[in-house]
Steps between C-alpha positions, in 0.01 A plus 500: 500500500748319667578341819824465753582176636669497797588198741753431801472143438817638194732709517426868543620703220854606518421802292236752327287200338203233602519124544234530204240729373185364354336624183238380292533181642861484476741436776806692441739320793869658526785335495581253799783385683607298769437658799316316758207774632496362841834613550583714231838267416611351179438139444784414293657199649476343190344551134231278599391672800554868338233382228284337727446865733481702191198273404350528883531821429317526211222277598458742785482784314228294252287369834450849607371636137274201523711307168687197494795353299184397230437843432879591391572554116814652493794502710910634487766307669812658548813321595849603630626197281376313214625229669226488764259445225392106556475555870265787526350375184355150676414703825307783331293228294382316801327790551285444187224223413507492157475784291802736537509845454701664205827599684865610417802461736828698437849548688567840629812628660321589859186447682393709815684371794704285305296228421500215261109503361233764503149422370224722387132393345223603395150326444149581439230419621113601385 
């Protein structure tokens, strides 16, 4: 059985997908970017405050499934640039208390809307 979790404190979907699916007591969360759902802009101003929405936005997305940051083991960060590594790097773990989830993060040539970091996670939760 699983379960569709929906918010408008993120951004809506911007195509045929959830902002996560539960199963089993996992949290599936899709990808997140900077866009800032009280007015449906990008945040991009900087690297700093790109990374900082995407997390809002994923904290949303965990508050309404009932999860928090605790609960994530796994997460993909993908960058524009390798170079923004260290900057999204120390934002994303202030996020975190102590024990990190497994993650990657790779370079890609695009991200929707032409952003510079997308994040997607997934935790558990019995």
């Amino acid at each position: 059985m699983k379960k569709i979790i929906n918010t408008t404190n993120a951004p809506a979907p911007i195509g045929p997908y959830s902002q996560a699916v539960i199963a089993n007591g996992f949290l599936f969360a899709s990808g997140q970017v900077a866009i800032n759902p009280e007015n449906g802009e990008l945040s991009t101003s900087s690297i700093d405050e790109e990374t900082h929405q995407v997390m809002r936005n994923i904290k949303a997305v965990l508050i309404e499934a009932d999860y928090q940051f605790a609960h994530i083991i796994k997460t993909t960060i993908f960058l524009s640039d390798m170079a923004l590594f260290a900057e999204v790097n120390e934002i994303y773990g202030s996020y975190f208390d102590s024990e990190f989830p497994a993650r990657e993060t790779v370079a890609v040539k695009g991200l929707p809307k032409g952003v510079n970091v997308e994040i997607s996670v997934t935790a558990y939760k019995a």
